[in-house]
Structure formats: C-alpha cells, structure tokens
C-alpha positions in Angstrom: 6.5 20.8 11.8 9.7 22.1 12.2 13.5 21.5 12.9 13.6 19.5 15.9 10.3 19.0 16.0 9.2 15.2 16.5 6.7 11.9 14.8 6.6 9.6 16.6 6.6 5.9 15.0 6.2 2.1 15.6 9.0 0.0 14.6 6.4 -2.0 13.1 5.2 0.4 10.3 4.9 -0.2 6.6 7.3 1.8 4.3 4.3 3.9 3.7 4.1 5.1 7.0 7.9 5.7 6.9 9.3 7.2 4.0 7.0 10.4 4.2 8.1 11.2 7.5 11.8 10.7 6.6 11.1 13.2 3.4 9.9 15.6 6.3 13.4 15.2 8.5 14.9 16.0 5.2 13.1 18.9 4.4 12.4 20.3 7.8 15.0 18.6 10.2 12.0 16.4 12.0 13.1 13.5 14.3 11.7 10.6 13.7 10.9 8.4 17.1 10.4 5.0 17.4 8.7 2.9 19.3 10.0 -0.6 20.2 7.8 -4.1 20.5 8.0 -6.5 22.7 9.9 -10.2 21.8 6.3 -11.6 21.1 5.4 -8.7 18.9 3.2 -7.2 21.7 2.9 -3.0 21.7 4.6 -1.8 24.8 2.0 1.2 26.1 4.6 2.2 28.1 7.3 2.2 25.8 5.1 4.6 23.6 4.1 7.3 26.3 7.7 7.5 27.3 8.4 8.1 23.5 6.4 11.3 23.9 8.2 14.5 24.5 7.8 18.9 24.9 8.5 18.3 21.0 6.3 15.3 19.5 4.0 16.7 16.8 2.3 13.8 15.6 1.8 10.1 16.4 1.9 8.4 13.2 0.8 4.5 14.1 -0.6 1.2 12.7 -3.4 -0.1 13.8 -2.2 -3.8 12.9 1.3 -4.8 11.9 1.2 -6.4 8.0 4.2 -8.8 9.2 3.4 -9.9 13.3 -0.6 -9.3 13.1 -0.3 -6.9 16.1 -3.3 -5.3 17.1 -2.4 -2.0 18.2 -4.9 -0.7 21.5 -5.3 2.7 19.3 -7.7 4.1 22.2 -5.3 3.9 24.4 -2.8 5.6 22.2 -5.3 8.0 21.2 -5.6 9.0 25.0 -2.2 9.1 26.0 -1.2 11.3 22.7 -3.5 13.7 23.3 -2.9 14.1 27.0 -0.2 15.7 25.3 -2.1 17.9 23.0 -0.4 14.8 19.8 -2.8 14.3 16.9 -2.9 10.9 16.0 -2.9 9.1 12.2 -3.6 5.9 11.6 -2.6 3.5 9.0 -5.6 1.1 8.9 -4.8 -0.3 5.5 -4.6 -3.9 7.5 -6.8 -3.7 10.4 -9.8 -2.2 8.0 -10.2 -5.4 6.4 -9.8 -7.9 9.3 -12.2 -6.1 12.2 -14.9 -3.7 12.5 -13.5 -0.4 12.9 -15.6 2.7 14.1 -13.1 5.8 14.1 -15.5 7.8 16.7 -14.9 5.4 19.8 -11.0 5.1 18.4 -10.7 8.6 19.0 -8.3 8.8 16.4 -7.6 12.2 14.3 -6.8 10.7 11.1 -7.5 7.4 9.8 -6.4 5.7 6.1 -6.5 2.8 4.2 -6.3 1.5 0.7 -8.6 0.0 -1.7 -7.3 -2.8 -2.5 -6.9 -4.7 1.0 -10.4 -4.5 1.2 -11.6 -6.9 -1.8 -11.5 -3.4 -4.0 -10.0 -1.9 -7.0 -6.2 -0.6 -6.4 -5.6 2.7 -7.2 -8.1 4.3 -4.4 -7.9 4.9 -0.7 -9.4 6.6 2.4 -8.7 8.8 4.7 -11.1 10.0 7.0 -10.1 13.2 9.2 -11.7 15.4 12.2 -13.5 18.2 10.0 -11.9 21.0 12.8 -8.5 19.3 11.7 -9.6 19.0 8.3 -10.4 22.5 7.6 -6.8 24.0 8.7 -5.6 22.1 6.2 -4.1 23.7 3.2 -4.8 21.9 0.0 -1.8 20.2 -1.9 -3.1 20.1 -5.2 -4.8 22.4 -7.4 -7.7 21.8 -9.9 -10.9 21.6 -10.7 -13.5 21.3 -7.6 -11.9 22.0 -4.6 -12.3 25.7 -5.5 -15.2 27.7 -4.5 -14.2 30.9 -7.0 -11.3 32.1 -8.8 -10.2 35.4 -10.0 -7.3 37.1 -11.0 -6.6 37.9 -7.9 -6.5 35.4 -5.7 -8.6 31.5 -5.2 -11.6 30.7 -2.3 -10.6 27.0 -1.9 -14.1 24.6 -1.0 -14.5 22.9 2.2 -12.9 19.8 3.0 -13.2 17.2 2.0 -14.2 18.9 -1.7 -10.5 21.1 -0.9 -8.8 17.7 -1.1 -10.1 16.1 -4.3 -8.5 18.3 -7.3 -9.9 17.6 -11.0 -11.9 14.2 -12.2 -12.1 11.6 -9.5 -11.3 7.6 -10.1 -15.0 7.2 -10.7 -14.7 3.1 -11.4 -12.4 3.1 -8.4 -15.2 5.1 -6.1 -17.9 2.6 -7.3 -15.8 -0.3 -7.4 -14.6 0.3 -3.4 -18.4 1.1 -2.3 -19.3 -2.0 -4.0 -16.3 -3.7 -1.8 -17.3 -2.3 1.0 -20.6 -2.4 1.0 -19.9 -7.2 0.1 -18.1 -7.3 3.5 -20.8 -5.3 5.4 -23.6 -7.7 4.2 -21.3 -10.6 4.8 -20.7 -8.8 8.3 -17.8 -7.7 9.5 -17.7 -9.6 13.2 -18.4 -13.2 11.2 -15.7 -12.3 9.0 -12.8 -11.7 12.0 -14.5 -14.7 13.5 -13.9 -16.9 10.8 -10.1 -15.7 10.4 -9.5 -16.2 14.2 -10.5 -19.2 13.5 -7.9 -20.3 10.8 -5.4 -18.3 12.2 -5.8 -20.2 15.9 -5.8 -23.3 13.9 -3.0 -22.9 11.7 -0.4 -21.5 14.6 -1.4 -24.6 15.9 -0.2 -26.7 13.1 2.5 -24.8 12.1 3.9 -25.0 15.8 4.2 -28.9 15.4 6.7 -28.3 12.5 10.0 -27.8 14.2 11.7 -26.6 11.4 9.4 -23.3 11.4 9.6 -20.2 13.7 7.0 -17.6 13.8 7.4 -14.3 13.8 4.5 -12.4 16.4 2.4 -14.1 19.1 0.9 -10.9 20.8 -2.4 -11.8 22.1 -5.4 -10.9 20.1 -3.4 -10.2 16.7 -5.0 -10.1 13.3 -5.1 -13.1 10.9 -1.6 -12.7 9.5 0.8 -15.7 10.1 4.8 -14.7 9.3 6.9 -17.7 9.3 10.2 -19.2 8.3 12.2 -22.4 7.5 15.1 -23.0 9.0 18.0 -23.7 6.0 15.5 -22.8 3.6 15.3 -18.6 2.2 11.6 -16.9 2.1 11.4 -17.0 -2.0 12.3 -20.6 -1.9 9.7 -21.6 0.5 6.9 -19.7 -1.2 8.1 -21.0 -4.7 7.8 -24.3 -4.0 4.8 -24.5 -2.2 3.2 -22.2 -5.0 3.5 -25.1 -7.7 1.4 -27.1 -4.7 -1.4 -24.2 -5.0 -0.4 -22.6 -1.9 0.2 -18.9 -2.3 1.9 -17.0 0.7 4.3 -13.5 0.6 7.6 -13.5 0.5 10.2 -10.9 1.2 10.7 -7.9 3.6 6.5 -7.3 3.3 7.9 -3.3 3.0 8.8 -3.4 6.8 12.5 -3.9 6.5 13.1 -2.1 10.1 11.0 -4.4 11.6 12.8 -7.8 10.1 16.0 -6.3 11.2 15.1 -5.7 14.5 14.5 -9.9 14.4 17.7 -10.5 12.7 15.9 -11.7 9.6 16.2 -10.1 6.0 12.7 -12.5 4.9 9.8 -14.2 5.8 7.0 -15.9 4.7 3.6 -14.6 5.1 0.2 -16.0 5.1 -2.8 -13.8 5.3 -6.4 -15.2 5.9 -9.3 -14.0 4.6 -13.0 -14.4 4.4 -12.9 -17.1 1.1 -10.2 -19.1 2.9 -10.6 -22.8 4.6 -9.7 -25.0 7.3 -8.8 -26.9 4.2 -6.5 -24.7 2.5 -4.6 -24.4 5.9 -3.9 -28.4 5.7 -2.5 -27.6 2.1 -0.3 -24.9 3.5 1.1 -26.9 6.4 1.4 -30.5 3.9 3.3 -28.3 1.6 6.0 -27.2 4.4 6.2 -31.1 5.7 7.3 -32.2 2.2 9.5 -29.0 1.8 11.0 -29.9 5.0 11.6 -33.5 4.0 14.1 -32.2 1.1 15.5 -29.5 2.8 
C-alpha cells in the first residue's frame, strides 16, 4: 500500500480497526475511506460499493458493531470487494462470540478475534487467513520457530502460519482459549444466539416503555448488544448507580468515538447479553433505570 492508495472502513469500527490504518496514512500516505450507516444503524450495501475505487487496496470491516449490534452481510461485502480484485479483513472480535461463524461460506480473506470476548483468557487472539494470502506475507517478527534454517548468510523463514508465531507461544493462553472454545461448542453455538435474541428482543421491549431512554441501533437482525442513554443523566452516572443495584453495563465511548460523534453523543451505556444471562437480570436492568429516572 502506497501513497494514495485506499482502506476502506465502516464508521462503525473499533479503535482497533482504526488506529493501524491511520499509522499506515502516516507512514505511506494511505486514505482512509469510510463508510456511512444508516439512522437505524443498518449497513448501507450501496453506500459501501460506491466507497470502492481504481485505488481501494483493502476492505477492513466489522462483522458486528460493539456499540449498535449491527450485523454486517459480510458475503455480500466479500463479493462486491472482490469484484474489484479488494481483499477483505474482518474484525470478528464481536460477532465470534454471539453467532456461528464459518469463514469458508463468508468468503472473507482475513478473519480475527480476541480471546477474551469468547469466555477466554485475555492476552490471545486469532486470525485466520487464505494460506495463498498467507504465504506472500512477510513475517514481522523474528525468533525462534518461524525459521526453517539460518546461516550467516541469509534466513529460510517456515510456512505460515509457523512464519507468524516468533519465539515461546502463550501456552496457558492457547489451552485456556481451546478450552473456551471448545464450552461454547458443546453448549452450541445456534442455542446460544437464540437465547440472546431472546433477551435482547425482550429487553428493547422494555427499555422502549421508558421514555426517558433512547437507543442507539435498531438494524434488523443485530447482535445482542443494547446501547442506551438517559436523557439529563451522563453514561458513568447511569452505570454507577445501577452498579450498586448489581447491574453491570459499559459506559463510555466503547473505543468507537467516530461512531458516537456521528450520533451527536460523546457516551452511552451498553448492555451486552450473554449465554449466563436471564430474563431476570433484564427486569433488574430495566427496575434500576425506573428508579434512576425517578431522581433524575
């Protein structure tokens, strides 16, 4: 990637999915792109093939927003990139945890998450590549491992994905992941979106009857992620004060301050379901915001 040269980019990524591409456009010059959501939080197809240009070099894209819950149709923006000849990468770190995902019928080229959304250890993450894409790659760090033979000379760097894993591996991390993964898979990975449909459904439903709260992202089919605020009342206030009721949402920017600021907020709240919550907790939730709002 060179000067000029283009990513493209949802408005809707996490920092992490940001801040590399903006150290490229420093370094290289690169143009960053971006790619605009609906009022609802819905991904705009056209919006996105209209983004692509002569220049586009990659299509850098979550697969679910961590603030509106968008799901983002990544075979569809897999087929329109590479009408173009535009690898695709895909930040999976929400989407992996909430829905099967199989890569093949994605037809995404790259595809990552981390550890720790996934009931894991922090301090690990995947990324799984095309092995033709994969093998062009030049490695970016050195060590033990991903070498084949070294001599004075010169280096014969291993095949991927050996050519990406310098020196000792996190070992506990590797084990402790598997182990992750390997609890959601005998759980099952369709019961477990099921279930957070289900609380999700249910608590936009109560949440709605609050007047005093307005939620952020309604696109159909989106993830069980719930961002919300009080009128009159900031983000951290709201989630301290329904903390001491043994509610625990996120508060802040959720790293996607381009997003917020393209809904004139600088906060939300944020609750995130998951496999161990209940109908139950979502009462709590919701009986903590009436008696917030009764104060307020």
């Amino acid at each position: 990637i060179g000067e000029g040269d283009e990513i493209v980019l949802t408005i809707m990524e996490h920092h992490s999915n940001i801040v590399p591409w903006h150290f490229l456009r420093e370094r290289k010059g690169a143009v960053l792109k971006w790619v605009y959501v609906r009022e609802d939080g819905s991904f705009d197809l056209d919006a996105f093939e209209q983004a692509i240009g002569p220049r586009t070099k990659m299509v850098a894209i979550t697969h679910m927003s961590n603030v509106l819950g968008t799901v983002v149709p990544i075979k569809q923006v897999c087929e329109i990139a590479h009408a173009h000849g535009v690898p695709v990468m895909v930040d999976g770190s929400q989407s992996a945890v909430h829905m099967p995902v199989d890569v093949q019928d994605l037809g995404c080229d790259f595809y990552c998450f981390t550890g720790h959304k996934v009931y894991g250890p922090s301090g690990i993450g995947v990324l799984w590549g095309k092995m033709e894409l994969l093998e062009k790659m030049a490695p970016f760090n050195g060590g033990g491992e991903m070498i084949l033979d070294v001599t004075e000379d010169g280096v014969t760097y291993n095949a991927p994905p050996h050519r990406f894993e310098a020196g000792t591996p996190p070992i506990v991390q590797a084990i402790g992941l598997g182990a992750a993964l390997d609890y959601m898979d005998a759980i099952g990975r369709d019961r477990i979106a099921a279930h957070e449909a289900r609380l999700r459904d249910y608590a936009q439903e109560q949440l709605k009857k609050l007047n005093s709260i307005r939620i952020f992202g309604e696109a159909p089919g989106k993830g069980a992620i719930i961002s919300f605020e009080m009128k009159g009342v900031h983000a951290h206030d709201v989630s301290m004060v329904i903390d001491r009721e043994g509610v625990a949402v996120r508060a802040g920017t959720h790293c996607a301050q381009p997003l917020l600021a393209r809904y004139g907020v600088t906060s939300t709240c944020r609750a995130s379901f998951g496999l161990y919550n209940t109908v139950e907790e979502v009462d709590s939730l919701v009986a903590a915001l009436q008696r917030l709002r009764t104060f307020a």
